[in-house]
N, C-alpha and C positions, 0 to 999 in steps of 0.2 A: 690368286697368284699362279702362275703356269709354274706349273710342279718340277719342269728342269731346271726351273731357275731356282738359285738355292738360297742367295740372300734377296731378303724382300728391299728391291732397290725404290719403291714407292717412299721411303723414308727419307732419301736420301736429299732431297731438297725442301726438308721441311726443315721446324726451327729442331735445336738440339735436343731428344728424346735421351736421357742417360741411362734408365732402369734397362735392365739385363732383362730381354726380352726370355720364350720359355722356348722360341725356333731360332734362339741365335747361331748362325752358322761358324765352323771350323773347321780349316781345311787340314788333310792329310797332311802327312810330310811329302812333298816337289819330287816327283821320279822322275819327270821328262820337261820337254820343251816344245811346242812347236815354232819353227821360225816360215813366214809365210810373206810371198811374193806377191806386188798384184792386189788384188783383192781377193786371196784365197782367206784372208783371217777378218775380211768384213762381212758381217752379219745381220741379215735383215730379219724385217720381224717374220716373214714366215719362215728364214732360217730358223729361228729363234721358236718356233710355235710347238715343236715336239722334238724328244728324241730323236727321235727316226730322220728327222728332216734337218736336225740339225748334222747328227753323224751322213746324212745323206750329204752335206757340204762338207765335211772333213774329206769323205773320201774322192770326192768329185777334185780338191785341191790337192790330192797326194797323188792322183792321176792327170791333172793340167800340165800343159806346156812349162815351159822353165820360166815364162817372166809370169806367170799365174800360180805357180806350184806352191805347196802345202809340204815341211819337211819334216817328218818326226823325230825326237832326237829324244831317245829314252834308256835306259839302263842309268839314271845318276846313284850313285852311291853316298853322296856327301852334297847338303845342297846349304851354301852358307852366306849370310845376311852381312856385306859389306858398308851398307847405304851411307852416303854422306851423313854428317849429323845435320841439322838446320846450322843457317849461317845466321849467326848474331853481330852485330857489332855493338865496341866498348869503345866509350871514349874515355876522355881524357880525366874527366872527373866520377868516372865508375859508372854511369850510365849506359843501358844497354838497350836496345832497338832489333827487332827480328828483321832481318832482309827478305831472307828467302826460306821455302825448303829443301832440305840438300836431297839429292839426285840418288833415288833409287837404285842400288849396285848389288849382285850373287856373281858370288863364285862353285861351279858346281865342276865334281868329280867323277870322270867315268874311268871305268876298271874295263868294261867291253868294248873292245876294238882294237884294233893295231893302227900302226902307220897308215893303213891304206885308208880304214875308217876316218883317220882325221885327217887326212888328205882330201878329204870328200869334203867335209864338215869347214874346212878352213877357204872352200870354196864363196863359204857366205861369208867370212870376214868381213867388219865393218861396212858391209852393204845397208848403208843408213835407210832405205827405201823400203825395208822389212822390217816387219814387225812380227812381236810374240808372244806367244800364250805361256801360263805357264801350266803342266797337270799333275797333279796329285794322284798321291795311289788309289782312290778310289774312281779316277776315272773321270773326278772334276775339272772342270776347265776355268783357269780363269783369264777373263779378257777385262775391257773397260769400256762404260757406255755411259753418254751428256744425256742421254733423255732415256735412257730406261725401257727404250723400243728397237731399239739395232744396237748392235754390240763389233767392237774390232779390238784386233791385238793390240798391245802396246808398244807406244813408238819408239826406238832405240837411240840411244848415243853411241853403241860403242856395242859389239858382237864380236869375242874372238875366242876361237879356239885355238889351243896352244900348249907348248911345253910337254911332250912325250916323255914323261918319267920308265924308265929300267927298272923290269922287277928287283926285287933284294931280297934278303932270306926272309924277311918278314911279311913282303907287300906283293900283291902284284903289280904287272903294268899298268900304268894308265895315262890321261893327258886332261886339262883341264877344260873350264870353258865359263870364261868372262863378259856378263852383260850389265848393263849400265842403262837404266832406261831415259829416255828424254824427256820426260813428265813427271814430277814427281806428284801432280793432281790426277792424272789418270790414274798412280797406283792408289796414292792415302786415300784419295775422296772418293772414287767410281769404279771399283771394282765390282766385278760381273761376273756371277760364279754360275757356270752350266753344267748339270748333272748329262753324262752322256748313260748311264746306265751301264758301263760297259767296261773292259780293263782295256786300254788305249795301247799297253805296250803290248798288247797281245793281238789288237786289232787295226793296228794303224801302225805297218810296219814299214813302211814307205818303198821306196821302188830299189829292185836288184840291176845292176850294168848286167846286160848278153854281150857278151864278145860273139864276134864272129869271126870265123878264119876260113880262108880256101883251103882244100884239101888240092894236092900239086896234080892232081889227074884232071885238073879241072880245064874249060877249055872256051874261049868268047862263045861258044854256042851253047855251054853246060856246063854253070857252075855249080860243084861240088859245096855246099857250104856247111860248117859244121859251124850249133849255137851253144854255148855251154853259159855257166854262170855259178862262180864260186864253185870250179871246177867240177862241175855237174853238167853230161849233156844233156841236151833240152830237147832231142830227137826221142827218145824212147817216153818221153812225158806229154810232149805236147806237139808228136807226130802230125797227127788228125788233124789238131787244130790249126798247124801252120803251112797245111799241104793242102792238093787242090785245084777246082780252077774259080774262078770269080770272088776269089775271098779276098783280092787287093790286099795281103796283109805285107806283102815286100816293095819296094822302092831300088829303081835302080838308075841313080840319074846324073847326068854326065858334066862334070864339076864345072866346064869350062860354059857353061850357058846357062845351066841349071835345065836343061830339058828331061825330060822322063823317058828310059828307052821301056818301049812295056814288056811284060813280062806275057811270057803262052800259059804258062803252067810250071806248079813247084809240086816235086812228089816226095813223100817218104821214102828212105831207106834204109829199112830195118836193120838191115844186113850190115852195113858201116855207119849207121848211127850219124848219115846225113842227109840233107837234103837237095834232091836237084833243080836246080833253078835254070830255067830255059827261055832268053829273053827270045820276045816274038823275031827279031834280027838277030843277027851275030853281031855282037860288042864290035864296034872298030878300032884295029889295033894302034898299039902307043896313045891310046886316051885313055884318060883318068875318068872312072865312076865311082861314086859312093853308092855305096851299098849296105843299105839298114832294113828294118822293121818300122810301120808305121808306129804312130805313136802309144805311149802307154793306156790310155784310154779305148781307145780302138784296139789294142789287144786283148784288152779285160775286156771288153766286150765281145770278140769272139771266143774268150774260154782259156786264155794264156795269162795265169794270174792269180790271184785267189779273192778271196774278200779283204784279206788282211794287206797282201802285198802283192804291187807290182812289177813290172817291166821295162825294162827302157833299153835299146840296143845302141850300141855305139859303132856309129859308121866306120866302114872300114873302105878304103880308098883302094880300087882294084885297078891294074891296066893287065892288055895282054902284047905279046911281041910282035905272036903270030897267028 
């Protein structure tokens, strides 16, 4: 059995084996979540074939576009087992009949983050088209797999985050987060436990917003721009790697067409902690450009980023007078 996989799912469609095996698996207690876009949370067999290859797809989906992305959602403090019970029906003379199994349901607790954090998180609400993992503290993963050779998330009913609780003299803040899954055969029957090797909240940190702002000195021939993130500037960090000439890492494209006005050159400056942007024209005035960072992937690829976490800029819509 390939050694990241942690329950031997070759059992799983044979007849009923009951003796308590001597590698029967048990997972941690739930610290996080992934919830994943797309096919960031499906899994083929050579995802599936090592560590390496498999975390090599984690990260590849917490660096994807937004309808592909991969979302980490970790810090739970309280992770609690709401599930339906099975539905029975009784009749009239005490007879009872199993219908169905009831529908897999956790309510989980986080104390890390404020408004803004769940501002973000509430972004995925009820986006039934996602699916999710859930991870344990040792870095387990679990998904659900029909054949025991590709593996994906589980499908959802119901994803919301909610309810901003006030600290009080005893508690801190926090806000909650309710999932409800749409299978309850994926969870009881085909659960898919994948060893990443690794501590997930410490490496799969998912992406930080870059603001961007003009600085007023700025001018259609030389924009002043300054990047910051969680009031941090990003010029004295990742000067080098966002200055230059041929490194295509800025976009400046003119809202009313979508055309790209190109850029000459973007240089460091130390000195005000910005950067200048000098598109090859002068901007024309009274039109709208947006003006961002290519995407997060191609930023971690040139060195704006870490292993752990990403990048993502949020366009900022520029004109000039004159």
């Amino acid at each position: 059995m390939n050694k990241n996989i942690l329950n031997d799912f070759s059992l799983v469609n044979v007849a009923a084996q009951t003796s308590i095996p001597k590698d029967d698996f048990h997972p941690e207690i739930i610290v996080g979540l992934l919830v994943g876009k797309g096919t960031s949370l499906d899994f083929s067999a050579v995802d599936l074939a090592s560590q390496d290859a498999f975390n090599t797809k984690l990260k590849a989906g917490m660096l994807a576009d937004a309808d592909n992305r991969l979302y980490p959602i970790f810090a739970f403090t309280d992770f609690t087992n709401n599930s339906e019970k099975p539905v029975i029906a009784t009749f009239g003379y005490g007879g009872k009949v199993f219908v169905r199994d009831g529908y897999p349901a956790f309510n989980a607790k986080m104390f890390r983050g404020s408004f803004q954090l769940l501002a973000q998180f509430r972004k995925l609400n009820n986006d039934t088209s996602c699916k999710v993992a859930f991870v344990d503290q040792r870095g387990n993963v679990m998904l659900t797999s029909g054949d025991g050779v590709t593996a994906s998330g589980f499908s959802i009913m119901t994803l919301n985050f909610n309810t901003f609780t006030y600290k009080s003299g005893s508690e801190p803040d926090s806000f909650l987060c309710d999932i409800t899954l749409a299978s309850p055969q994926e969870y009881n029957d085909n659960q898919y436990f994948v060893g990443t090797g690794t501590n997930l909240v410490q490496t799969l940190m998912g992406l930080l917003p870059i603001k961007i702002q003009l600085d007023a000195t700025s001018t259609k021939s030389a924009l002043k721009v300054i990047l910051s993130t969680s009031a941090t500037n990003l010029e004295p960090i990742y000067g080098t790697e966002l200055s230059g000439t041929g490194k295509n890492l800025w976009k400046i494209t003119k809202v009313s067409d979508g055309t790209d006005a190109p850029i000459t050159s973007v240089a460091k400056d130390d000195t005000n902690d910005w950067f200048t942007v000098t598109p090859t024209s002068a901007l024309s005035i009274n039109t709208d450009y947006e003006l961002k960072l290519v995407a997060p992937a191609t930023l971690e690829a040139a060195g704006v980023g870490s292993d752990e976490q990403g990048y993502e800029s949020i366009p900022l819509i520029i004109s000039f007078a004159s």
